[in-house]
N, C-alpha and C positions, 0 to 999 in steps of 0.2 A: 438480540441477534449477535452471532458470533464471527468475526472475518477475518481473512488470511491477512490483513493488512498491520503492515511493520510500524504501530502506532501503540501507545499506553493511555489509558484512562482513567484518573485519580479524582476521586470524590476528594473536593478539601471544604470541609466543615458542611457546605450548603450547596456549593459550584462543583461541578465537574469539571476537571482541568484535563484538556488533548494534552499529549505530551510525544516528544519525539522518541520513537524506536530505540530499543537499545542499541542495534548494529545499526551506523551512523551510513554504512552505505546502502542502507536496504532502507533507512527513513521514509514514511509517506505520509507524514503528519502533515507534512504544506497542502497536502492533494485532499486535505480530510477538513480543513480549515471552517468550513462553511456546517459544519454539524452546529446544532444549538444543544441547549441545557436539556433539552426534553430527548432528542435524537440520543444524545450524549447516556443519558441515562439508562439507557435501554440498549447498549451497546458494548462489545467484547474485546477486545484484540486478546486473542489465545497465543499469538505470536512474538506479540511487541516488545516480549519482556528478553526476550533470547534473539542469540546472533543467525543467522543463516545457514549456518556449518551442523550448529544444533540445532536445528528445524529440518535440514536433511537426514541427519542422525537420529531421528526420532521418526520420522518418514520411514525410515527401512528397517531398525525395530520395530515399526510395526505394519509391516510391508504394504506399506502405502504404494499404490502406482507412482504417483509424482514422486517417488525416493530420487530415482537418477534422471526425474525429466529436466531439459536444459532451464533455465533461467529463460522467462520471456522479458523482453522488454518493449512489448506491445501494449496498447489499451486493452488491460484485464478484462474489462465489461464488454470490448466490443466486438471479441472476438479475434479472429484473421481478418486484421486489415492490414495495408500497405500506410505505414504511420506519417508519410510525405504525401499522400495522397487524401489521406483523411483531413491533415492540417491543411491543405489546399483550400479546401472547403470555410473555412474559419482562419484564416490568417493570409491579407494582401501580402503577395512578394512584394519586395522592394527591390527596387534600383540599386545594382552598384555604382560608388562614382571611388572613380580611380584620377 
């Protein structure tokens, strides 16, 4: 399986090693953490290896729809949510003390 995720996957000798994105602010290696050796195996990052500048650039040579879509910084998987509203559900506020 192949994914848009800003993540690299290096076989070393026996082990599959995650490894972080080349463009340091597009990383999502920490969000990928929980893959095992078997998952690992069978898995892409076509993106990982390049910056985000050059993944747009490569988007509009080859006229990709996403070439000039904005940057989301929503949960990919879950669609159009309200991201304060989703973590509500899974994370107690806390109290400020002042």
């Amino acid at each position: 399986m192949a994914t848009g995720h800003y993540a690299q996957n290096q076989l070393r000798i026996t082990n599959y090693e995650l490894k972080k994105g080349e463009d340091p602010t597009k990383d999502q290696s920490y969000f990928l953490w929980t893959l095992n050796q078997k998952q690992l195996s069978k898995i892409l990052f076509p993106v990982g290896n390049l910056k985000k500048m050059e993944v747009r650039k490569l988007a509009k040579k080859f006229k990709l729809p996403v070439a000039e879509k904005k940057d989301s910084q929503g949960i990919c998987f879950l669609g159009a949510v309200d991201l304060k509203e989703f973590l509500k559900h899974y994370i107690r506020r806390r109290k400020e003390k002042y």
